[in-house]
C-alpha positions as CSV (number, residue, x, y, z in Angstrom):
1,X,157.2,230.9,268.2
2,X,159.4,230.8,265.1
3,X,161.6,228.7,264.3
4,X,164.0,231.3,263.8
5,X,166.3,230.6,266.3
6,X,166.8,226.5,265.5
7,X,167.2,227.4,261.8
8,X,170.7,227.0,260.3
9,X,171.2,229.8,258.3
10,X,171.1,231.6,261.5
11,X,172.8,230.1,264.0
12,X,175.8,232.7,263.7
13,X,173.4,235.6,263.8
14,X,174.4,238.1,266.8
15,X,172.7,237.4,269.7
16,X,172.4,240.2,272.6
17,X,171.2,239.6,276.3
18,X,168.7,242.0,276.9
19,X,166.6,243.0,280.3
20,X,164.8,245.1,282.3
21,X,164.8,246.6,285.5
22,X,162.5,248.9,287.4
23,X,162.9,251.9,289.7
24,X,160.1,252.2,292.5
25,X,159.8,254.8,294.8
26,X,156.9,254.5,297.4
27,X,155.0,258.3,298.6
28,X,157.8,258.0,301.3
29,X,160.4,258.6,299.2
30,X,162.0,255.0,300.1
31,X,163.2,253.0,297.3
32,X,162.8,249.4,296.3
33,X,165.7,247.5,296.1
34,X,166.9,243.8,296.0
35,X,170.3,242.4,297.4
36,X,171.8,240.0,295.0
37,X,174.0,237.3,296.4
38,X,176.5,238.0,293.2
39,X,176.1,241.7,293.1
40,X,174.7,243.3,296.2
41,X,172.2,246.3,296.3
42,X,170.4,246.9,292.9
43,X,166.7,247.4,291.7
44,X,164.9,244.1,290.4
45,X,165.2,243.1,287.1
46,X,166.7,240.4,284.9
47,X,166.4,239.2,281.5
48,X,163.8,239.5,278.7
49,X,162.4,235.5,278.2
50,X,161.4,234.8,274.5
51,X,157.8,236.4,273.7
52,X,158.1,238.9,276.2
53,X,158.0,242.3,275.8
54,X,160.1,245.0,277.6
55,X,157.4,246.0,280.2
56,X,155.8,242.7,280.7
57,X,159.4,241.7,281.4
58,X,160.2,244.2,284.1
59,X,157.2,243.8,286.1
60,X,157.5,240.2,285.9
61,X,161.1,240.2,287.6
62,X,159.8,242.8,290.3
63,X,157.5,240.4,291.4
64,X,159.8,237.6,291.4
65,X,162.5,239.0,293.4
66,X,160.6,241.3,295.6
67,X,157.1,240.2,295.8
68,X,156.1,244.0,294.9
69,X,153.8,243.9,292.2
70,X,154.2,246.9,290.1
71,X,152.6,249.3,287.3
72,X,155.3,250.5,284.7
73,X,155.3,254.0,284.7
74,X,157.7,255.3,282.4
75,X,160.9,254.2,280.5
76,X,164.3,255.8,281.3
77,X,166.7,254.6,279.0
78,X,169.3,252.0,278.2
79,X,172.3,251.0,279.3
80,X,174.5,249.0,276.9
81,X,177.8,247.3,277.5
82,X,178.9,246.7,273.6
83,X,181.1,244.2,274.2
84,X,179.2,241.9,275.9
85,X,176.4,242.7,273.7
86,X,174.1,243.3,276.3
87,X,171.0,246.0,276.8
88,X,169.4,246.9,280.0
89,X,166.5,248.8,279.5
90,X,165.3,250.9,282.9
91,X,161.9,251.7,283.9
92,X,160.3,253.8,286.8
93,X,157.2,252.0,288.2
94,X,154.9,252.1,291.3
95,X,153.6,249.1,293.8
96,X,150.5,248.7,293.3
97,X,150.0,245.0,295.7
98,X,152.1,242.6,296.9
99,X,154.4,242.6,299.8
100,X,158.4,241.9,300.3
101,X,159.3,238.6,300.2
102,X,163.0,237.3,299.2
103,X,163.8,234.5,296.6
104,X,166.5,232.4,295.2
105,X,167.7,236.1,293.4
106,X,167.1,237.7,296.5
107,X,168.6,237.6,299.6
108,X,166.9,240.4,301.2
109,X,165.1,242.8,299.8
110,X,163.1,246.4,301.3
111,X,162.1,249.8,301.4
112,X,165.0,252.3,301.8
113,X,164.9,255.9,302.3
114,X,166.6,258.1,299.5
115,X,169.2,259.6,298.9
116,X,170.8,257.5,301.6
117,X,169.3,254.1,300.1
118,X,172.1,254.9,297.5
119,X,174.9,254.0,299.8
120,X,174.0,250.3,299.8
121,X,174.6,250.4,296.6
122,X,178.7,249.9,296.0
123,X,178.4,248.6,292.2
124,X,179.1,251.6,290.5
125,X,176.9,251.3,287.2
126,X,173.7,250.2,289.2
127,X,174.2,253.3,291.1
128,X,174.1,255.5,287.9
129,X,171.2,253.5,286.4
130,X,169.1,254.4,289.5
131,X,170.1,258.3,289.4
132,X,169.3,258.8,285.9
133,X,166.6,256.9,286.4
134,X,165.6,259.0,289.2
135,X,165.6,262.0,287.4
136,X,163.4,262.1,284.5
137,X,164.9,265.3,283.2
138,X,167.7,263.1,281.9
139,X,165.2,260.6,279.7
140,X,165.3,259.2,278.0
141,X,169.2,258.4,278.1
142,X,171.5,255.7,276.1
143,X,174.7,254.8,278.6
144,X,177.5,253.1,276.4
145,X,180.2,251.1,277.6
146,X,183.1,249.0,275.7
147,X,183.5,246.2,277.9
């Protein structure tokens, strides 16, 4: 890893949170989501670790708050809140192993049958990540907002 981030001509650099989160729909039409103890409903996803790249990334947290191990599918688009500096990238994906489990991220997590899986979820900009990302004639797509 470089040493990049610990040298001093570049500790004021801008730094941005990025991650990446995953839409899965089964052949069911039910869709995978996670209940946050912060935030409620949402898909899985978190934050991109050093050395990781944007898929590896999403998959990864999948697994981690669902059990659900996935195959990344496609990329959506990117949801930016500028003035937190932050970047959420959104994939589709599909299970391909694994089975639910909850975690420390997770206090429940399931299968839910769309469109009315969208009711669980109350946070309004996870519930417009998950219809664009539902509808792949809208990729990809950049979402700003000045937070």
């Amino acid at each position: 890893m470089s040493d990049w981030y610990s040298d001093s001509r570049f500790v004021d650099a801008p730094r941005h949170v990025v991650s990446a989160a995953v839409t899965v729909v089964n052949d069911r039409r039910e869709i995978l989501l996670v209940k946050s103890p912060r935030r409620g409903w949402e898909i899985p996803g978190g934050q991109v670790e050093l050395g990781e790249s944007l898929r590896q990334a999403a998959a990864r947290e999948v697994e981690e708050e669902s059990g659900i191990v996935v195959e990344i599918t496609a990329f959506c688009g990117v949801f930016q809140t500028i003035g937190r500096s932050i970047c959420n990238t959104l994939f589709t994906g599909r299970a391909v192993g694994g089975s639910l489990r909850r975690s420390a991220e997770s206090i429940d997590v399931g299968w839910y049958p769309l469109p009315a899986a969208l009711d669980l979820v109350t946070h309004p900009t996870f519930r417009n990540r998950i219809e664009l990302s539902l509808d792949a004639s809208r990729w990809p797509f950049l979402v700003e907002y000045r937070e």
